[in-house]
C-alpha angles and dihedrals in degrees: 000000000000127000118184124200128169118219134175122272115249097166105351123217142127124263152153129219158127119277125239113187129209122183095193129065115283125245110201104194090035088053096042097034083111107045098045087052101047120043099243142149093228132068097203113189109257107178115104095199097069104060093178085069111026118130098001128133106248096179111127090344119126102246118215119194133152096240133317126265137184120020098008106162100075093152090146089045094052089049089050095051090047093051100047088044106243090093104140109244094238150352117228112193122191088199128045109283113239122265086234088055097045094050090054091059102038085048084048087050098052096053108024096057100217116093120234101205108238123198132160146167089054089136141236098277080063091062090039081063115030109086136174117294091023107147100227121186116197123212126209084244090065088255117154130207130191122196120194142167094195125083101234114109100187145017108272118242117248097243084055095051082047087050106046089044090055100253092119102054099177126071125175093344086304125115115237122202107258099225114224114265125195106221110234133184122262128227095263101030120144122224117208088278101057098251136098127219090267087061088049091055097050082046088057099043090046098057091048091051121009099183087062110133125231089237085052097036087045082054105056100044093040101251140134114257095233091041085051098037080061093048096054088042088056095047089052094048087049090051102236086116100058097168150334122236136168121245102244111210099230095203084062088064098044090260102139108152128057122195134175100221108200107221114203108184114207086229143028100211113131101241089055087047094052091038090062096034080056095042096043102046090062087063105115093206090048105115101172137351120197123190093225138186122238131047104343131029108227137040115200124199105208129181112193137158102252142348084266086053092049095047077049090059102033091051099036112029111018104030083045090069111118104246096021104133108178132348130201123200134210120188114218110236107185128349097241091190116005122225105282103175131270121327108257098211114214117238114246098252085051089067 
Protein backbone atom coordinates (compact mmCIF):
# COMPACT_ATOMS: atom_id res chain seq x y z
CA UNK A 1 0.00 0.00 0.00
CA UNK A 2 1.08 3.65 -0.82
CA UNK A 3 -0.30 6.75 0.64
CA UNK A 4 0.92 9.98 -0.67
CA UNK A 5 0.60 13.37 1.23
CA UNK A 6 2.41 16.91 0.33
CA UNK A 7 3.63 18.93 3.07
CA UNK A 8 5.72 22.40 3.28
CA UNK A 9 9.19 22.47 3.27
CA UNK A 10 10.73 23.53 6.50
CA UNK A 11 14.25 22.38 5.75
CA UNK A 12 13.94 20.33 2.40
CA UNK A 13 15.91 17.34 1.75
CA UNK A 14 15.53 13.68 0.71
CA UNK A 15 15.44 11.05 2.92
CA UNK A 16 14.25 7.13 4.02
CA UNK A 17 13.05 5.76 7.60
CA UNK A 18 11.12 4.27 9.80
CA UNK A 19 8.09 6.30 11.42
CA UNK A 20 7.70 6.89 14.61
CA UNK A 21 4.20 8.61 15.46
CA UNK A 22 3.29 11.07 18.45
CA UNK A 23 -0.48 12.46 19.07
CA UNK A 24 0.63 15.34 21.73
CA UNK A 25 2.51 18.05 21.22
CA UNK A 26 6.56 17.33 20.98
CA UNK A 27 9.08 18.58 23.39
CA UNK A 28 11.96 18.58 22.04
CA UNK A 29 14.60 19.09 25.31
CA UNK A 30 12.06 16.88 27.67
CA UNK A 31 12.23 14.20 25.06
CA UNK A 32 16.41 14.51 24.40
CA UNK A 33 17.43 15.43 28.13
CA UNK A 34 19.15 11.65 28.05
CA UNK A 35 20.74 11.36 25.22
CA UNK A 36 22.48 14.84 25.21
CA UNK A 37 23.71 13.98 28.72
CA UNK A 38 25.09 10.28 28.17
CA UNK A 39 27.13 9.44 25.07
CA UNK A 40 24.75 6.80 23.45
CA UNK A 41 23.59 5.34 19.94
CA UNK A 42 20.46 5.58 20.68
CA UNK A 43 17.86 9.04 21.32
CA UNK A 44 15.27 7.25 23.44
CA UNK A 45 12.44 9.21 24.06
CA UNK A 46 12.62 10.56 27.67
CA UNK A 47 9.50 12.82 28.21
CA UNK A 48 6.66 11.18 30.31
CA UNK A 49 4.32 13.20 29.29
CA UNK A 50 4.17 11.88 25.46
CA UNK A 51 3.27 8.35 25.77
CA UNK A 52 3.17 7.86 22.15
CA UNK A 53 6.74 8.29 22.34
CA UNK A 54 8.10 7.28 25.85
CA UNK A 55 10.78 5.12 26.01
CA UNK A 56 11.36 4.66 22.06
CA UNK A 57 14.43 4.83 20.28
CA UNK A 58 14.25 8.02 18.09
CA UNK A 59 17.54 7.65 16.67
CA UNK A 60 17.38 7.75 12.81
CA UNK A 61 13.94 7.19 12.91
CA UNK A 62 11.34 9.90 10.91
CA UNK A 63 9.51 11.42 13.74
CA UNK A 64 5.77 12.34 13.24
CA UNK A 65 4.23 14.40 15.60
CA UNK A 66 1.02 17.12 15.41
CA UNK A 67 3.22 20.54 16.57
CA UNK A 68 5.76 21.10 19.20
CA UNK A 69 5.17 22.31 22.36
CA UNK A 70 7.38 23.36 25.59
CA UNK A 71 11.07 24.16 25.17
CA UNK A 72 11.20 24.13 21.21
CA UNK A 73 13.90 25.68 20.42
CA UNK A 74 16.28 23.21 21.25
CA UNK A 75 18.80 24.46 18.62
CA UNK A 76 21.63 23.51 20.91
CA UNK A 77 20.01 20.46 21.55
CA UNK A 78 19.58 19.55 17.75
CA UNK A 79 23.15 20.36 17.24
CA UNK A 80 24.01 18.12 20.23
CA UNK A 81 21.97 14.99 18.89
CA UNK A 82 23.72 15.49 15.10
CA UNK A 83 27.19 15.59 16.52
CA UNK A 84 27.04 12.67 18.76
CA UNK A 85 25.22 10.65 15.79
CA UNK A 86 21.38 9.67 17.23
CA UNK A 87 20.14 12.49 15.84
CA UNK A 88 16.24 11.24 14.20
CA UNK A 89 16.30 11.62 10.09
CA UNK A 90 13.54 13.87 10.02
CA UNK A 91 10.72 15.64 11.81
CA UNK A 92 7.24 15.53 10.13
CA UNK A 93 4.75 18.12 11.75
CA UNK A 94 0.34 18.09 10.82
CA UNK A 95 0.21 21.55 12.07
CA UNK A 96 2.88 24.68 11.24
CA UNK A 97 5.67 24.24 13.03
CA UNK A 98 6.47 27.21 15.40
CA UNK A 99 8.73 29.94 14.41
CA UNK A 100 10.92 29.06 18.05
CA UNK A 101 11.18 25.33 16.78
CA UNK A 102 12.18 26.09 13.17
CA UNK A 103 14.89 28.39 14.14
CA UNK A 104 16.33 25.80 16.27
CA UNK A 105 16.70 23.70 13.56
CA UNK A 106 17.67 25.94 10.97
CA UNK A 107 20.31 27.37 13.64
CA UNK A 108 21.28 23.12 14.27
CA UNK A 109 21.58 22.81 10.53
CA UNK A 110 24.09 25.84 9.90
CA UNK A 111 26.60 24.77 12.29
CA UNK A 112 26.20 20.92 12.78
CA UNK A 113 26.62 20.04 9.16
CA UNK A 114 24.16 17.26 8.90
CA UNK A 115 20.35 18.30 7.71
CA UNK A 116 17.26 17.28 9.91
CA UNK A 117 14.39 17.22 7.21
CA UNK A 118 11.76 19.55 8.26
CA UNK A 119 8.11 19.46 6.81
CA UNK A 120 5.00 20.80 8.06
CA UNK A 121 1.29 21.64 7.20
CA UNK A 122 0.78 17.72 5.97
CA UNK A 123 -2.39 17.63 7.70
CA UNK A 124 -4.08 15.81 10.12
CA UNK A 125 -5.35 13.07 7.96
CA UNK A 126 -1.62 12.51 7.59
CA UNK A 127 -1.23 11.78 11.61
CA UNK A 128 -4.89 9.65 11.58
CA UNK A 129 -2.71 7.27 9.07
CA UNK A 130 0.73 7.22 9.68
CA UNK A 131 1.43 4.65 12.26
CA UNK A 132 4.88 2.94 14.03
CA UNK A 133 7.18 0.81 11.73
CA UNK A 134 5.71 2.80 8.26
CA UNK A 135 8.54 2.99 5.83
CA UNK A 136 8.22 6.88 4.72
CA UNK A 137 10.32 8.25 2.07
CA UNK A 138 10.56 12.50 1.89
CA UNK A 139 10.96 14.35 -1.29
CA UNK A 140 12.72 17.78 -1.73
CA UNK A 141 9.25 18.98 -2.73
CA UNK A 142 7.94 18.22 0.92
CA UNK A 143 6.16 15.08 -0.56
CA UNK A 144 5.54 12.32 1.68
CA UNK A 145 5.22 8.67 0.93
CA UNK A 146 4.05 5.86 3.11
CA UNK A 147 4.69 2.55 2.32
CA UNK A 148 2.87 -0.15 4.10
CA UNK A 149 2.11 -4.15 3.94
CA UNK A 150 -0.94 -3.95 6.57
CA UNK A 151 -4.50 -2.98 5.73
CA UNK A 152 -5.02 -0.57 7.88
CA UNK A 153 -5.19 2.88 6.30
CA UNK A 154 -5.37 5.21 9.74
CA UNK A 155 -4.87 5.28 13.04
CA UNK A 156 -8.06 4.09 14.73
CA UNK A 157 -10.13 6.83 17.37
CA UNK A 158 -10.17 6.04 20.83
CA UNK A 159 -13.84 5.66 21.17
CA UNK A 160 -13.43 2.90 18.12
CA UNK A 161 -10.38 0.80 19.96
CA UNK A 162 -12.98 1.07 23.31
CA UNK A 163 -15.67 -0.18 21.12
CA UNK A 164 -14.13 -3.21 19.19
CA UNK A 165 -12.53 -4.42 22.55
CA UNK A 166 -15.97 -4.40 24.23
CA UNK A 167 -15.62 -1.38 26.45
CA UNK A 168 -18.48 0.36 24.75
CA UNK A 169 -21.12 -2.13 25.03
CA UNK A 170 -24.10 -0.03 23.41
CA UNK A 171 -24.44 0.80 20.08
CA UNK A 172 -27.44 2.58 18.58
CA UNK A 173 -29.74 1.80 21.81
CA UNK A 174 -28.86 -1.98 21.15
CA UNK A 175 -26.73 -4.31 23.65
CA UNK A 176 -23.67 -5.83 22.14
CA UNK A 177 -21.95 -9.15 23.63
CA UNK A 178 -18.62 -7.93 25.79
CA UNK A 179 -16.38 -10.24 24.67
CA UNK A 180 -14.07 -11.87 27.56
CA UNK A 181 -10.56 -10.10 28.02
CA UNK A 182 -7.60 -11.54 29.93
CA UNK A 183 -6.24 -8.89 31.67
CA UNK A 184 -2.52 -8.58 30.89
CA UNK A 185 0.11 -6.43 32.15
CA UNK A 186 1.10 -3.55 30.45
CA UNK A 187 4.80 -2.36 29.66
CA UNK A 188 5.00 -0.18 32.36
CA UNK A 189 2.33 -2.15 35.20
CA UNK A 190 3.12 -2.07 38.86
CA UNK A 191 2.86 -4.84 40.83
CA UNK A 192 2.04 -4.22 44.85
CA UNK A 193 5.47 -3.61 45.32
CA UNK A 194 5.99 -0.98 43.04
CA UNK A 195 7.79 -2.69 40.72
CA UNK A 196 6.96 -4.54 37.11
CA UNK A 197 8.39 -7.82 35.85
CA UNK A 198 11.32 -5.79 33.96
CA UNK A 199 12.31 -4.56 37.26
CA UNK A 200 12.17 -8.31 38.54
CA UNK A 201 14.29 -9.27 36.15
CA UNK A 202 17.11 -6.36 36.84
CA UNK A 203 16.48 -7.52 40.76
CA UNK A 204 17.37 -10.88 39.80
CA UNK A 205 20.59 -10.06 37.41
CA UNK A 206 21.88 -7.75 40.00
CA UNK A 207 22.01 -10.30 42.95
CA UNK A 208 23.72 -12.78 40.86
CA UNK A 209 26.33 -10.18 39.81
CA UNK A 210 26.52 -6.72 41.53
CA UNK A 211 29.46 -5.07 39.29
CA UNK A 212 27.00 -5.48 36.16
CA UNK A 213 26.90 -2.26 34.11
CA UNK A 214 23.79 -0.49 33.05
CA UNK A 215 25.12 -0.83 28.87
CA UNK A 216 25.54 -4.54 29.63
CA UNK A 217 22.63 -4.86 31.83
CA UNK A 218 20.54 -2.67 29.00
CA UNK A 219 21.90 -5.47 26.60
CA UNK A 220 20.71 -8.62 28.10
CA UNK A 221 17.24 -7.68 28.89
CA UNK A 222 16.76 -5.59 25.37
CA UNK A 223 16.66 -2.02 26.67
CA UNK A 224 18.01 1.11 25.98
CA UNK A 225 20.96 2.15 28.40
CA UNK A 226 19.45 5.44 29.35
CA UNK A 227 16.02 3.87 29.59
CA UNK A 228 17.76 1.22 31.91
CA UNK A 229 20.21 3.59 33.72
CA UNK A 230 16.72 5.24 34.84
CA UNK A 231 15.28 2.04 35.81
CA UNK A 232 18.28 0.99 38.30
CA UNK A 233 18.30 5.02 39.75
CA UNK A 234 14.37 4.57 40.65
CA UNK A 235 14.79 1.12 42.40
CA UNK A 236 17.52 2.65 44.58
CA UNK A 237 15.49 5.65 45.43
CA UNK A 238 12.77 3.38 46.23
CA UNK A 239 14.90 1.52 48.30
CA UNK A 240 14.58 -1.91 46.83
CA UNK A 241 18.31 -1.58 46.00
CA UNK A 242 19.63 -1.03 49.28
CA UNK A 243 23.04 -1.49 48.45
CA UNK A 244 25.79 -3.08 46.15
CA UNK A 245 28.88 -5.49 47.70
CA UNK A 246 31.46 -7.77 46.30
CA UNK A 247 31.39 -11.97 47.14
CA UNK A 248 34.47 -12.41 48.96
CA UNK A 249 36.08 -16.34 48.38
CA UNK A 250 36.75 -17.41 52.51
CA UNK A 251 39.20 -19.84 51.78
CA UNK A 252 41.02 -17.09 50.45
CA UNK A 253 41.13 -15.72 53.72
CA UNK A 254 41.95 -18.69 55.45
CA UNK A 255 38.27 -19.14 56.49
CA UNK A 256 37.82 -22.58 56.05
CA UNK A 257 35.19 -23.69 58.41
CA UNK A 258 31.69 -22.44 58.72
CA UNK A 259 29.45 -23.26 61.90
CA UNK A 260 25.49 -22.02 63.21
CA UNK A 261 26.18 -21.45 67.10
CA UNK A 262 22.63 -21.58 69.03
CA UNK A 263 22.68 -18.72 71.76
CA UNK A 264 20.10 -19.36 74.85
CA UNK A 265 20.20 -15.99 77.36
CA UNK A 266 19.19 -16.86 81.53
CA UNK A 267 17.04 -14.18 81.34
CA UNK A 268 14.71 -11.98 78.69
CA UNK A 269 14.89 -8.51 80.38
CA UNK A 270 15.78 -5.86 78.04
CA UNK A 271 18.97 -4.66 79.52
CA UNK A 272 20.35 -8.30 79.37
CA UNK A 273 18.81 -8.44 75.27
CA UNK A 274 20.56 -5.18 74.24
CA UNK A 275 23.89 -6.17 76.46
CA UNK A 276 24.42 -9.17 74.38
CA UNK A 277 22.98 -7.47 70.71
CA UNK A 278 25.79 -4.88 71.63
CA UNK A 279 28.35 -7.52 72.73
CA UNK A 280 27.72 -9.89 69.94
CA UNK A 281 27.65 -7.43 66.74
CA UNK A 282 31.56 -6.34 67.46
CA UNK A 283 32.46 -9.80 66.86
CA UNK A 284 34.81 -9.69 63.36
CA UNK A 285 33.84 -13.71 62.29
CA UNK A 286 30.42 -13.04 62.82
CA UNK A 287 28.93 -13.34 59.69
CA UNK A 288 24.98 -13.09 60.69
CA UNK A 289 22.75 -13.05 64.11
CA UNK A 290 19.19 -13.69 63.93
CA UNK A 291 16.55 -13.08 67.23
CA UNK A 292 14.84 -16.30 66.68
CA UNK A 293 11.70 -18.28 68.17
CA UNK A 294 12.05 -22.02 69.82
CA UNK A 295 14.41 -23.35 72.19
CA UNK A 296 17.29 -20.83 72.10
CA UNK A 297 17.31 -16.89 71.29
CA UNK A 298 19.64 -16.33 69.25
CA UNK A 299 21.22 -18.14 65.99
CA UNK A 300 24.59 -17.06 65.15
CA UNK A 301 26.35 -17.64 61.43
CA UNK A 302 30.27 -17.86 62.18
CA UNK A 303 33.28 -18.34 59.62
CA UNK A 304 36.64 -19.28 61.45
CA UNK A 305 39.82 -20.89 60.58
CA UNK A 306 39.56 -24.02 62.23
CA UNK A 307 37.38 -25.98 64.94
CA UNK A 308 40.33 -24.60 67.61
CA UNK A 309 39.64 -21.33 66.30
CA UNK A 310 35.77 -21.82 66.75
CA UNK A 311 36.03 -23.31 70.67
CA UNK A 312 38.42 -19.81 70.84
CA UNK A 313 35.48 -17.79 69.82
CA UNK A 314 32.64 -19.71 71.43
CA UNK A 315 34.61 -19.68 75.12
CA UNK A 316 36.12 -16.48 74.95
CA UNK A 317 34.09 -14.05 72.86
CA UNK A 318 30.57 -15.27 72.43
CA UNK A 319 29.83 -17.60 76.08
CA UNK A 320 31.47 -14.58 77.77
CA UNK A 321 28.48 -12.45 76.93
CA UNK A 322 26.80 -11.23 80.03
CA UNK A 323 23.51 -12.88 80.01
CA UNK A 324 24.60 -15.96 77.49
CA UNK A 325 23.09 -19.42 79.36
CA UNK A 326 23.87 -22.31 77.17
CA UNK A 327 25.21 -22.55 73.36
CA UNK A 328 25.01 -25.37 70.90
CA UNK A 329 27.10 -25.62 68.11
CA UNK A 330 26.63 -27.25 64.27
CA UNK A 331 29.52 -27.51 62.01
CA UNK A 332 28.80 -26.84 58.67
CA UNK A 333 29.87 -29.97 56.34
CA UNK A 334 29.30 -28.90 52.61
CA UNK A 335 27.20 -25.43 51.18
CA UNK A 336 24.53 -27.26 49.24
CA UNK A 337 23.37 -24.05 47.70
CA UNK A 338 25.22 -21.27 48.46
CA UNK A 339 23.42 -17.56 49.55
CA UNK A 340 22.24 -15.98 46.15
CA UNK A 341 20.48 -12.97 47.20
CA UNK A 342 16.68 -12.40 48.13
CA UNK A 343 14.08 -14.26 46.47
CA UNK A 344 12.30 -11.77 43.65
CA UNK A 345 8.38 -13.39 43.78
CA UNK A 346 6.56 -13.30 40.38
CA UNK A 347 2.83 -11.19 40.27
CA UNK A 348 -0.08 -13.32 39.61
CA UNK A 349 -0.71 -12.31 36.40
CA UNK A 350 3.21 -13.10 35.78
CA UNK A 351 2.50 -16.78 36.30
Amino acid sequence: MRLVFKGRPVLAGTVSGEAVVGHGGFNTYASFFESIHEPSDTAVCADRGNADLYGRDLADKIICVPNTTGSTSGGAVWQRLVKMGNAPKAILFANAIDSLAAGGLIVADLWAGRRIVVIDHLGDEFLETVVHGDAITIGDDGGVVIRRTGARTRRRMPQEDARASGIIRRTCGRTVDEPQMRQLPSRQSKGRNGVDALDRRILIELQQDGSLTNARLAQMLGLSQSAMSERVRRLEQDGHIAGYRALVNPASLGLGLQAFVAAELNHHSTECIESFERGIVTLTNLRACYHVSGRFDYLLHVAVRDVEHLGQLIKSDIAAIPGVDKVETMLVYSEVKPESGWPVPREDSEE
